[in-house]
Every structure is written in structure tokens, then in C-alpha cells.
C-alpha positions as CSV (number, residue, x, y, z in Angstrom):
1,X,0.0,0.0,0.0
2,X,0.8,3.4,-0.7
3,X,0.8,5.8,2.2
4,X,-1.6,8.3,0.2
5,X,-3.9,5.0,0.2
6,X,-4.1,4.8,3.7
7,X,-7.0,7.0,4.8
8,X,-5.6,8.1,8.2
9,X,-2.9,9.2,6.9
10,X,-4.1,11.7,4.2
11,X,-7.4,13.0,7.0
12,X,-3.9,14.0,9.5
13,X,-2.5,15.6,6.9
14,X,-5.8,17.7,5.5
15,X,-5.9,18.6,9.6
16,X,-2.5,19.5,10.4
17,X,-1.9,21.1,7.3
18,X,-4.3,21.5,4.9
19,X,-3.5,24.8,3.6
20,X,-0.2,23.1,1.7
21,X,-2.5,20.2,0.5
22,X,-4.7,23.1,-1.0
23,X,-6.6,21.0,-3.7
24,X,-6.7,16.8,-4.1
25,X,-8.1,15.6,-7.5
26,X,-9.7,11.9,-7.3
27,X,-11.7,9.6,-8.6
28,X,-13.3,6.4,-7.6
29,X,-13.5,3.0,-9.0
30,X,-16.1,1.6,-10.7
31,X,-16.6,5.6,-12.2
32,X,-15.5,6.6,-15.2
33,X,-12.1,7.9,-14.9
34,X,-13.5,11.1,-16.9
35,X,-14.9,11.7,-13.5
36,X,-13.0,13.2,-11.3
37,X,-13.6,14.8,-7.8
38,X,-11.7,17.3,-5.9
39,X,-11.2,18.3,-2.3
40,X,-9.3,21.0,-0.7
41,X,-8.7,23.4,1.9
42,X,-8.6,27.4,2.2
43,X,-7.8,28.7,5.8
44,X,-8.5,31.9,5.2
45,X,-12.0,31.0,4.6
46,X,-14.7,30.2,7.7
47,X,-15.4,26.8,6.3
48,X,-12.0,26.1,5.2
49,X,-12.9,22.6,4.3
50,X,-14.8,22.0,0.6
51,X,-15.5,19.5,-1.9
52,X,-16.1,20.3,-6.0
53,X,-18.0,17.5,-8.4
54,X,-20.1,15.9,-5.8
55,X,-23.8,15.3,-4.9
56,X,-24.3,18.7,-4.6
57,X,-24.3,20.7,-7.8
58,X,-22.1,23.7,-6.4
59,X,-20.0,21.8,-4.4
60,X,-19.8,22.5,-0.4
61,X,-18.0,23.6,2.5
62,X,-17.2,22.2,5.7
63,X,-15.6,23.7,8.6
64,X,-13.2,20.7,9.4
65,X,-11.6,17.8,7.8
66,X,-13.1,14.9,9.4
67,X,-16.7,16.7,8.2
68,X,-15.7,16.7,5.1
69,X,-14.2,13.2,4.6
70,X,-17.6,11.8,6.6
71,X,-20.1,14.0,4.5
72,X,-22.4,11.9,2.3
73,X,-22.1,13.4,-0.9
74,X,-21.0,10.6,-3.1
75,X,-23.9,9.4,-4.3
76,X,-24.6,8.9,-1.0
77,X,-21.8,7.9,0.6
78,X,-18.9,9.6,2.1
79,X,-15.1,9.8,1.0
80,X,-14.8,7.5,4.1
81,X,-17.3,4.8,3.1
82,X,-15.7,4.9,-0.2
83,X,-12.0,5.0,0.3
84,X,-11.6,1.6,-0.8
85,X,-12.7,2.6,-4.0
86,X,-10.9,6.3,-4.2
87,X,-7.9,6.9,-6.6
88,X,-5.8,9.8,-5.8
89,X,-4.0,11.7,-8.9
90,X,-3.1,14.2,-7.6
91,X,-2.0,16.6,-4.1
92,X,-1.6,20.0,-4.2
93,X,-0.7,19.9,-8.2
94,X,1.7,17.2,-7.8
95,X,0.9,13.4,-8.7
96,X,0.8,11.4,-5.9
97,X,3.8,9.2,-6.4
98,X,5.5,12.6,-6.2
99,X,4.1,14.2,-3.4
100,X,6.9,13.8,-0.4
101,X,4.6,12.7,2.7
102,X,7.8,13.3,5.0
103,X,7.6,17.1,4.5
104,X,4.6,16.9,6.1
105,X,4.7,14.3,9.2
């Protein structure tokens, strides 16, 4: 396993330091892989926290991480429900197999 396939791993990082994940592109299996989702994170704003290309048609906000990764809105289910299934691309720009986790942890 790769560490940005373990789920614990990338909700610490969107909580400790979301603001240098700033935008993760995804898709899930099963989807087309035309499809893709995105997450992210803006301090600056009150709900820091938001999702684009989900369940709801202008995307959402969410005041922390763990609300955002728990929030049904893939059809129906939530990034954490689904995570088996979810296929990160890319962190912050950067494809995943580039993105240096030890910056961070």
C-alpha cells in the first residue's frame, strides 16, 4: 500500500496542514475515470474545508476535515465509506507518487 492509500494518513495531513494540500483531485472505481472529484482546503475562509463535483451541484464547505471526509455526498456515501474505491491523482498539483509525505509528518 501506498501511504496516500491509507485513509488516516491523508485525513492527518488535511488537519494539520491542509492549507499546503490546498486541492486533491480523485476519482473512484467503478466511475468513469472522466470523473474526477476534488477536495481542498482554504484557511483563510470560515469553512475552510470544501469538496467540487459531488452530490451537490455547487459543491460544499465544511468547517473541518473529518466533516468533510464523513459527508455523504457521493452518491450517498462519504469519501470514508468509499475510500476503498478512491484513486488519488493528484496533491496540491503534484501526482501522488510525487508528493513527499515526510515534508509533512
Amino acid at each position: 500500500m501506498k501511504w496516500y492509500q491509507d485513509y488516516s494518513i491523508i485525513l492527518e495531513i488535511f488537519e494539520k496542514h491542509g492549507e499546503l494540500v490546498d486541492e486533491v483531485n480523485f476519482y473512484f472505481k467503478g466511475e468513469s475515470e472522466d470523473i474526477e472529484h476534488y477536495i481542498g482546503c482554504k484557511l483563510q475562509d470560515d469553512e475552510p474545508y470544501w469538496a467540487g463535483l459531488c452530490d451537490i451541484p455547487d459543491g460544499c464547505d465544511f468547517k473541518t476535515a473529518k466533516e468533510l471526509f464523513e459527508a455523504r455526498i457521493y452518491n450517498g456515501k462519504s469519501i470514508k465509506e468509499r475510500w476503498n474505491d478512491l484513486v488519488i491523482l493528484d496533491i496540491a498539483g503534484i501526482r501522488a507518487d510525487d508528493w513527499k509525505l515526510s515534508e509533512f509528518l
